[in-house]
N, C-alpha and C positions, 0 to 999 in steps of 0.2 A: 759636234760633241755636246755643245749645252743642250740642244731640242732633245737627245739620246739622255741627259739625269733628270729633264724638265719633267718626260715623260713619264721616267722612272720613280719621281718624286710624285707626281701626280695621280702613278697607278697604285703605289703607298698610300696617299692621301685617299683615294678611293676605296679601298680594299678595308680600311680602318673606318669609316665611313658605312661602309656595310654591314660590318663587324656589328658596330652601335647600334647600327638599325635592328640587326637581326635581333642584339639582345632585348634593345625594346622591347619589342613585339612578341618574345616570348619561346621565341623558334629555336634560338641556342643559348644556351646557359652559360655564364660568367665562367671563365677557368677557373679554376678554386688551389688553393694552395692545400698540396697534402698535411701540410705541418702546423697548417692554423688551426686551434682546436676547435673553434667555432664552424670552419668550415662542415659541409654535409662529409666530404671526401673522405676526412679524418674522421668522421664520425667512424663511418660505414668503414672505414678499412682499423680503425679502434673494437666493433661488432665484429667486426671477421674475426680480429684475434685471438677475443674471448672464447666466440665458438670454436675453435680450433680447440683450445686449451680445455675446452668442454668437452670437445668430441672424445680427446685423447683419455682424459679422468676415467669416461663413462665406459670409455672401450677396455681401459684397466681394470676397472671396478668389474665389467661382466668378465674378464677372461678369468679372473681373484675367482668371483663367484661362480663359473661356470666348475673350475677345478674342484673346490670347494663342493659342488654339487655331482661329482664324478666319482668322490673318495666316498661320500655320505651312500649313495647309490651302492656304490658297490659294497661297503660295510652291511649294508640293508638286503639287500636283493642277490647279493654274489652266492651263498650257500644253497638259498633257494631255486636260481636258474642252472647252479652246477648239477644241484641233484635232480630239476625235472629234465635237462638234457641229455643224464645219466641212464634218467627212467626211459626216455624216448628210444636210445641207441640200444640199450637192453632188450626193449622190446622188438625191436628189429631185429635184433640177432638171434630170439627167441624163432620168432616169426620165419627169418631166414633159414633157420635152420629145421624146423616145420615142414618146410616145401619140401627139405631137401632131403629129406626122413632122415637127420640128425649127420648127413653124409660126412658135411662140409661148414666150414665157420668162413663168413663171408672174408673175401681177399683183401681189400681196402675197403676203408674208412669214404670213400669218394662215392661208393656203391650207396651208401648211406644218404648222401645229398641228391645222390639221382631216382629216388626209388621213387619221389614223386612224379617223376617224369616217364618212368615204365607203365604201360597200361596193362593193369593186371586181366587175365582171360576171364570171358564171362561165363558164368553157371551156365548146368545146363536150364533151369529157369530159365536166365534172361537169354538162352540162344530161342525157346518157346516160346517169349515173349516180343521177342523180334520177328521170328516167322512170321507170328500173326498180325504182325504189325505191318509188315512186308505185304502179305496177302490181302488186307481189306485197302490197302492202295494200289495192288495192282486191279481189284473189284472195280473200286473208286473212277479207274483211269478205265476201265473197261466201259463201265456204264457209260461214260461222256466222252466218247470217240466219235469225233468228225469226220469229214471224208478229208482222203491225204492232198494236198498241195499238188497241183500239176508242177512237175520240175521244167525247166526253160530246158532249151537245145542243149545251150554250155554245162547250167548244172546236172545234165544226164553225160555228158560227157565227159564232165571233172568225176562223176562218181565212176564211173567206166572204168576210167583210163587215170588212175592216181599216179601222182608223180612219185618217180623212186629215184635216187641217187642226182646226180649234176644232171643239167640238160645238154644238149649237143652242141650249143652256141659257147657253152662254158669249156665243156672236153674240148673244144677248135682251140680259145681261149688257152687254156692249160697250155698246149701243144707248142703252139706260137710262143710264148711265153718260155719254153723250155728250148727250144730251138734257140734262142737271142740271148742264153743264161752259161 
């Protein structure tokens, strides 16, 4: 029983011994008490606070000023974007109703948010100005024609013979598959 606390006093004594060394040399730093005010610990957890209570001010002060800069906007700009969105839908119903030789007054308002995404047809201009656009590329491609590619055994015979529907090993597949079901 004594050599079992001799031990225990001794790997104490040791451990504590190391301790000191390390501090020395610079490898591990003094524990520090949170509550000394000289300590770093306190400093840096004193600086966290601040900032916190900083953070929170400044986050106030922008939400204050963002609203503030919400009501002033819209006192300012609300009349003027009411009536050019006024102007915009106008003129689309104008427009719409144009195509439609006065038939029809567009159904919803939804029609209005899509109209950029409808590709209006083109004049006959631009369908004359695509032919000929069409035409000096296929010139283009005429003048600098190669000889064609010798195709391999397989690729004459994947062009032949295209695959259409399931293969046979798959229909077998199916079969078996529905027999056991």
């Amino acid at each position: 029983m004594q050599k079992v606390i001799k031990g225990f006093l001794a790997r104490r004594v040791v451990e504590k011994m190391r301790d000191e060394e390390l501090e020395f040399l610079g490898i591990v730093k003094k524990p520090q008490n949170p509550n000394d005010p000289k300590s770093d610990l306190y400093r840096m957890n004193k600086h966290r606070e601040e900032m916190r209570e900083k953070q929170k001010d400044t986050e106030k002060e922008y939400q204050e000023t963002l609203g503030s800069l919400k009501d002033e906007l819209m006192e300012k700009w609300e009349d003027p974007l009411k009536e050019k969105m006024m102007r915009e839908r106008r003129i689309w119903i104008s427009e719409f109703m144009e195509r439609n030789e006065f038939g029809k007054i567009p159904d919803t308002v939804k029609d209005f948010y899509e109209k950029d995404k409808l590709k209006i047809p083109p004049t006959a201009e631009e369908i004359e100005m695509m032919q000929k656009i069409a035409e000096a590329k296929k010139k283009e491609k005429g003048k600098g024609k190669k000889k064609k590619k010798q195709l391999t055994e397989k690729e004459k015979f994947a062009k032949e013979n295209p695959r259409n529907g399931p293969t046979e090993t798959v229909v077998k597949m199916q079969k078996e598959i529905e027999k056991h079901t």
